[in-house]
Structures are given as structure tokens and as C-alpha cells.
Backbone as a chain_set.jsonl record, in Angstrom:
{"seq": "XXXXXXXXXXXXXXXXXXXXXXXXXXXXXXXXXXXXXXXXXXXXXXXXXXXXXXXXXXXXXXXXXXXXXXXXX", "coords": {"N": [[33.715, 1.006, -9.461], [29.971, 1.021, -10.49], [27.998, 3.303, -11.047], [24.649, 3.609, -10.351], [22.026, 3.201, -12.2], [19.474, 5.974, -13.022], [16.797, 5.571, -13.778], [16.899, 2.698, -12.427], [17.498, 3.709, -9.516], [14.934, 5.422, -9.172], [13.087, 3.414, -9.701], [13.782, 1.565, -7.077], [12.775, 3.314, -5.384], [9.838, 3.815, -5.362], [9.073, 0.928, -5.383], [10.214, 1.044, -2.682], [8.516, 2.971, -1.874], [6.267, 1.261, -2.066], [5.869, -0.581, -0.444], [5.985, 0.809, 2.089], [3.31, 2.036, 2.089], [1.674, -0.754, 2.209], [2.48, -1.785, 4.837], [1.947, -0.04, 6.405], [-0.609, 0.352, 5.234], [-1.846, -1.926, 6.027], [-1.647, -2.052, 9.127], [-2.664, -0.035, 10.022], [-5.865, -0.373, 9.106], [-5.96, -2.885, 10.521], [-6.005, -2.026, 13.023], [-8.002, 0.042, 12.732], [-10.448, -2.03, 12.901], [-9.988, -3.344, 15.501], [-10.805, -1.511, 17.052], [-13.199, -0.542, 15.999], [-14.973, -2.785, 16.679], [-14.37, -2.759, 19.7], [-15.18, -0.34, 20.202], [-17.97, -0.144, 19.548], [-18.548, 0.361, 17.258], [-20.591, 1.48, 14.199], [-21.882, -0.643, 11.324], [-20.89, 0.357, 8.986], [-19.379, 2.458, 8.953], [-17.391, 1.18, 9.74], [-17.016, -0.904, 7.313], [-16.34, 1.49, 5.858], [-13.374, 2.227, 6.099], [-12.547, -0.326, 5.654], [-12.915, 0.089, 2.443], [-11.488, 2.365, 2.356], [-8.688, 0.741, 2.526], [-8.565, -1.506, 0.738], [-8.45, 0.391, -1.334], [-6.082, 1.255, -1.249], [-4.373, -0.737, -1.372], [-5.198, -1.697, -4.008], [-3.518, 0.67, -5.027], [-1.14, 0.18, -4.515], [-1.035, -2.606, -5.892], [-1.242, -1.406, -8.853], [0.99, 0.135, -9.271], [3.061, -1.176, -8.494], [2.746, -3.3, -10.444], [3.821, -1.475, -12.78], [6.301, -0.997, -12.021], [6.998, -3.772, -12.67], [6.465, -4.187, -14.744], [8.485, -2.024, -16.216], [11.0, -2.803, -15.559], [11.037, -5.311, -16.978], [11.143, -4.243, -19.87]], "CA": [[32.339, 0.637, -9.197], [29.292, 1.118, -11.199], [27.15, 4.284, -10.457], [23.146, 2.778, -10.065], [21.652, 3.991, -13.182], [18.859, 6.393, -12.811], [15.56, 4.694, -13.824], [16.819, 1.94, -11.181], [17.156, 4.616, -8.631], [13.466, 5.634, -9.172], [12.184, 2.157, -9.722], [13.957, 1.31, -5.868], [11.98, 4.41, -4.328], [8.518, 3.586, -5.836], [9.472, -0.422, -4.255], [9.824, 1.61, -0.777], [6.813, 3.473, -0.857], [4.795, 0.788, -2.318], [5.954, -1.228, 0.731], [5.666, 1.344, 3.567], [2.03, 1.805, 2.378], [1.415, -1.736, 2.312], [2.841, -1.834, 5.903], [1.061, 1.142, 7.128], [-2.415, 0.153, 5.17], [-2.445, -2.995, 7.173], [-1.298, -1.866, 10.151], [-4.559, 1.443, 10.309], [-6.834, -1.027, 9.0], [-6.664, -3.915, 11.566], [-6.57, -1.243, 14.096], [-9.798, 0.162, 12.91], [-11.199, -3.182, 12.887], [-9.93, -3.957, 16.289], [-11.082, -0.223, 17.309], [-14.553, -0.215, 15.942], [-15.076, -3.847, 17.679], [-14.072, -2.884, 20.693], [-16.536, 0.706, 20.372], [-19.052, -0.766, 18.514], [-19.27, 1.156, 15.891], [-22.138, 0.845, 13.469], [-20.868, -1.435, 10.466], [-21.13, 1.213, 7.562], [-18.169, 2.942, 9.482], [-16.115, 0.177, 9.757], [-16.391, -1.127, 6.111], [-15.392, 2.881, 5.102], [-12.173, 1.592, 6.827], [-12.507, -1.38, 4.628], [-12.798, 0.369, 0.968], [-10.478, 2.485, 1.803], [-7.395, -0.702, 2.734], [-8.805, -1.962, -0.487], [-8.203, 1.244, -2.174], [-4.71, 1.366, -1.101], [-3.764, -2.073, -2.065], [-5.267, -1.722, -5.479], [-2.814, 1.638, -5.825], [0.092, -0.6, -4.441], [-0.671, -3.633, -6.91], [-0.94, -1.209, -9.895], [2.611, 0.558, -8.816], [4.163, -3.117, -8.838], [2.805, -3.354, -12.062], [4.007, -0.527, -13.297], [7.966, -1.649, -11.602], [7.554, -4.656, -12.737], [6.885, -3.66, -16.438], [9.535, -1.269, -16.32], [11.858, -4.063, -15.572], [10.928, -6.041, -18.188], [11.729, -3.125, -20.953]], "C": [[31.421, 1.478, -10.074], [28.389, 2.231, -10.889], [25.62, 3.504, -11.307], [22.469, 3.674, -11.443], [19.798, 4.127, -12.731], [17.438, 5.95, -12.664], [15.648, 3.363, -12.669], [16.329, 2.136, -9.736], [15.878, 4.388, -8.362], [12.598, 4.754, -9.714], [12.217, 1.646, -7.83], [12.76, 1.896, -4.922], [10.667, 4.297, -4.735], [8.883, 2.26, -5.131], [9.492, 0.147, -2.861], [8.937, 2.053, -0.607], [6.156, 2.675, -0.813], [4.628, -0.197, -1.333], [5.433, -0.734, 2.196], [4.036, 1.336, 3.138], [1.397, 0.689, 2.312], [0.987, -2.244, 3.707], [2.022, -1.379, 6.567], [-0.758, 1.072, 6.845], [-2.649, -1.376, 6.028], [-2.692, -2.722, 8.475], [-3.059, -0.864, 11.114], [-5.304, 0.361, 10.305], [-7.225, -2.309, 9.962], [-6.478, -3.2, 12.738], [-7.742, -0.603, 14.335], [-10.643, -1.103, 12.87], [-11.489, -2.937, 14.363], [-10.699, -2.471, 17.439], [-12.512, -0.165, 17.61], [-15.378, -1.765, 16.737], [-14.858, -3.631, 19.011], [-15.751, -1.049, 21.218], [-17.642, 0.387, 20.086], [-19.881, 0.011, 17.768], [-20.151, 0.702, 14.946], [-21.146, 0.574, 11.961], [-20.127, -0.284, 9.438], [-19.769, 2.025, 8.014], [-17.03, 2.132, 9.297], [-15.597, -0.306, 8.353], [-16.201, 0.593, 5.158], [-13.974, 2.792, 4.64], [-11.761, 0.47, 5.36], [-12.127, -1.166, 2.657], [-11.542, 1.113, 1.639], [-8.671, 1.756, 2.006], [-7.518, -0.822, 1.8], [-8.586, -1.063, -1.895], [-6.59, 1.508, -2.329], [-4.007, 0.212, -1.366], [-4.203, -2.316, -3.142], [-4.199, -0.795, -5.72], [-1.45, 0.773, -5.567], [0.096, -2.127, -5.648], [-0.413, -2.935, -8.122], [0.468, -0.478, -10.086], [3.527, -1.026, -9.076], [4.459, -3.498, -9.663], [3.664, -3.466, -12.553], [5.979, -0.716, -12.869], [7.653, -2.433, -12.494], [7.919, -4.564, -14.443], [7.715, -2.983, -16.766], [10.795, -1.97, -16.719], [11.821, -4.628, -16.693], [11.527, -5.348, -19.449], [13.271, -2.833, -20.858]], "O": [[31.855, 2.562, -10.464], [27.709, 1.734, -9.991], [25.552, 3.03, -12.441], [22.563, 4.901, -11.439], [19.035, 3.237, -12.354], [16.902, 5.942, -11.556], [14.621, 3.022, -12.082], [15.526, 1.538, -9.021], [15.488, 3.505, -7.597], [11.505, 5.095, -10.165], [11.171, 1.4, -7.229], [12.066, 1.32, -4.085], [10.137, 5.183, -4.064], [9.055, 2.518, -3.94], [8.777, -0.327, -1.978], [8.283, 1.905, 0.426], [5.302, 2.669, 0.073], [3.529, -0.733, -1.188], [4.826, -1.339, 3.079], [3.362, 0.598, 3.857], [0.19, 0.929, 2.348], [-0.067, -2.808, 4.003], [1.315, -2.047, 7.321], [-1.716, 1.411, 7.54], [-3.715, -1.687, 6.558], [-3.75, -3.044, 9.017], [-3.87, -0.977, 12.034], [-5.563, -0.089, 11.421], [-8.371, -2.708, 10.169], [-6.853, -3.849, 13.714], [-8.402, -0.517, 15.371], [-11.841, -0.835, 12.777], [-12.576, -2.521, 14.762], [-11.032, -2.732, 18.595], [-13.067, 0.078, 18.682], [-16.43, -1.573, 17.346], [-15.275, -4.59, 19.66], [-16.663, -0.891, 22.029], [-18.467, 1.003, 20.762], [-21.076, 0.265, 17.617], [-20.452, -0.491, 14.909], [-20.16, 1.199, 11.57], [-18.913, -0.208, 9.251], [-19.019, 2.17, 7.049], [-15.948, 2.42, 8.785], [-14.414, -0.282, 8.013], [-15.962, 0.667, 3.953], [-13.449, 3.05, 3.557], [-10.95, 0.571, 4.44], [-11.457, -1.86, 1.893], [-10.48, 0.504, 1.509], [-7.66, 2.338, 1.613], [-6.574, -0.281, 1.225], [-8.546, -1.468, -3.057], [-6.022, 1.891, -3.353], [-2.813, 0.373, -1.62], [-3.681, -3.328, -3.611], [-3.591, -1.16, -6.726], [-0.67, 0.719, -6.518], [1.143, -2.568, -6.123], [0.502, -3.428, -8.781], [1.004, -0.596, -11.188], [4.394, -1.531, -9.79], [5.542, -3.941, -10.047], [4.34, -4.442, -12.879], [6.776, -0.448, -13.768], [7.994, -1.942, -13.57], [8.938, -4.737, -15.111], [7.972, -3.191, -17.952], [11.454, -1.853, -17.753], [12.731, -4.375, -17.483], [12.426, -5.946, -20.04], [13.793, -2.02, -21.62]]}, "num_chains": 1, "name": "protein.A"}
């Protein structure tokens, strides 16, 4: 059997994080939704919440990229 060559390795483990924080930025973020709706927090709070989901799924699309171009090479 074939031992996983290295750059694969550490293409896999960048694919797991860029998943768990995918997971985990959804997960916070429609809890602060469902959070600040339920407190009634004043909006400007809530879309904080908002940039930063949006900040974390821009760093997970450019990681994907950044796999996917790898791949390609």
C-alpha cells in the first residue's frame, strides 16, 4: 500500500477545518439570530453577528480556493 503523499495530507486537514468552521459559523450565527430575536437586541448588534458569519465564510471560500488550486497543479 501506498503511503498518502504529504501535500495531500495537508490539503485533507485544511478540507476539515474549512468544514468544521463552516459548521460551527452557521451553527453561532443562527443562534445569535435566534438569541437576539428572542432578547431584542438592538439591530446594530445583531448584524455584528452578521459581518462576522460573512467574514468566516469569505475565509472558508478563499481556503477552498486555495485546495482547489493546489489540486489542479
Amino acid at each position: 500500500m501506498q503511503r498518502p503523499d504529504p501535500q495531500d495530507l495537508k490539503r485533507a486537514a485544511q478540507a476539515r477545518l474549512v468544514a468544521i468552521v463552516i459548521a460551527v459559523t452557521m451553527i453561532l450565527w443562527m443562534g445569535a439570530q435566534w438569541l437576539g430575536g428572542q432578547m431584542s437586541w438592538d439591530t446594530r448588534y445583531v448584524f455584528l453577528f452578521d459581518l462576522a458569519a460573512i467574514a468566516a465564510f469569505l475565509w472558508a471560500m478563499v481556503v477552498t480556493y486555495q485546495i482547489w488550486r493546489g489540486r489542479q497543479g
